[in-house]
C-alpha positions in Angstrom: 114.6 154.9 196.9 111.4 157.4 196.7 109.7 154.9 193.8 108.7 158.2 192.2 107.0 160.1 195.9 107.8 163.8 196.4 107.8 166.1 198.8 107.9 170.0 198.4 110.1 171.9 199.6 110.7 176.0 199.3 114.1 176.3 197.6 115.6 179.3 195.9 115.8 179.2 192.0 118.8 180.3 190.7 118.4 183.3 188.3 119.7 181.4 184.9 117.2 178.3 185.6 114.3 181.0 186.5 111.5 181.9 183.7 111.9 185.3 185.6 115.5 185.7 184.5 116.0 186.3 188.6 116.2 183.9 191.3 113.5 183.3 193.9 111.6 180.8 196.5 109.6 178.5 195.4 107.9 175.2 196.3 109.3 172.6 194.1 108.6 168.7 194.1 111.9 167.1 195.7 112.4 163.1 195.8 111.3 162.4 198.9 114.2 160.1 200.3 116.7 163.7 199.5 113.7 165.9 201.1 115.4 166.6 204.4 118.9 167.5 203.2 117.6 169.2 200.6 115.5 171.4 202.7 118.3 171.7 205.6 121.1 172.6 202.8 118.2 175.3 201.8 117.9 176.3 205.7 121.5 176.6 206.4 121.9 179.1 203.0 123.1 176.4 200.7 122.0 177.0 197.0 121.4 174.5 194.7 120.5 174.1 190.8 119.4 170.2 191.1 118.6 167.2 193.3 117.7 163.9 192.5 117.9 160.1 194.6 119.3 158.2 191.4 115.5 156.4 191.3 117.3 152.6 192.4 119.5 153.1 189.8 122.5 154.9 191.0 123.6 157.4 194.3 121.6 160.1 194.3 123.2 163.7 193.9 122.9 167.5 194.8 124.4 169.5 192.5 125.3 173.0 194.6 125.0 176.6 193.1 128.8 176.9 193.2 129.6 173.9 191.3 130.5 171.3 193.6 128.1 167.5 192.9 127.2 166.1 196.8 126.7 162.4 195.4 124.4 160.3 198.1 125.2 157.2 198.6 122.1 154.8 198.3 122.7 151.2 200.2 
C-alpha cells in the first residue's frame, strides 16, 4: 500500500476524460506502489482511463482503454 504517496508518470488521456475533448500526454499523480506498471503499460502502448492500489483496502486495479479491469493483487 502507497498510504496516499504518488509518483508522476506521463500517460496519455483518453479523449472523452480530456477537458480538451482530445487525448494527450500528460503527467498525472499515480499511486506509487502501481507506478512502474503503470508507466511500463504506458511504454509498451497500453492505454488506460484509471489506476488505483485499492489504498489497504482491496487489490488494486488498471482499468485499460479497451475495457478490460487488470486487478493487482495486494498481499
Amino acid at each position: 500500500m502507497c498510504k496516499n504517496r504518488y509518483q508522476k508518470v506521463m500517460v496519455r488521456i483518453p479523449g472523452d476524460l480530456s477537458y480538451l475533448g482530445r487525448s494527450y500526454m500528460g503527467e498525472k499523480k499515480i499511486d506509487s506502489c502501481i507506478a512502474s506498471i503503470v508507466k511500463a503499460l504506458q511504454e509498451g502502448g497500453i492505454d488506460m482511463r484509471a489506476s488505483c492500489c485499492g489504498h489497504g483496502k482491496g487489490n488494486g486495479k488498471i482499468l485499460l482503454q479497451d475495457g478490460r479491469k487488470l486487478t493487482i493483487s495486494v498481499e
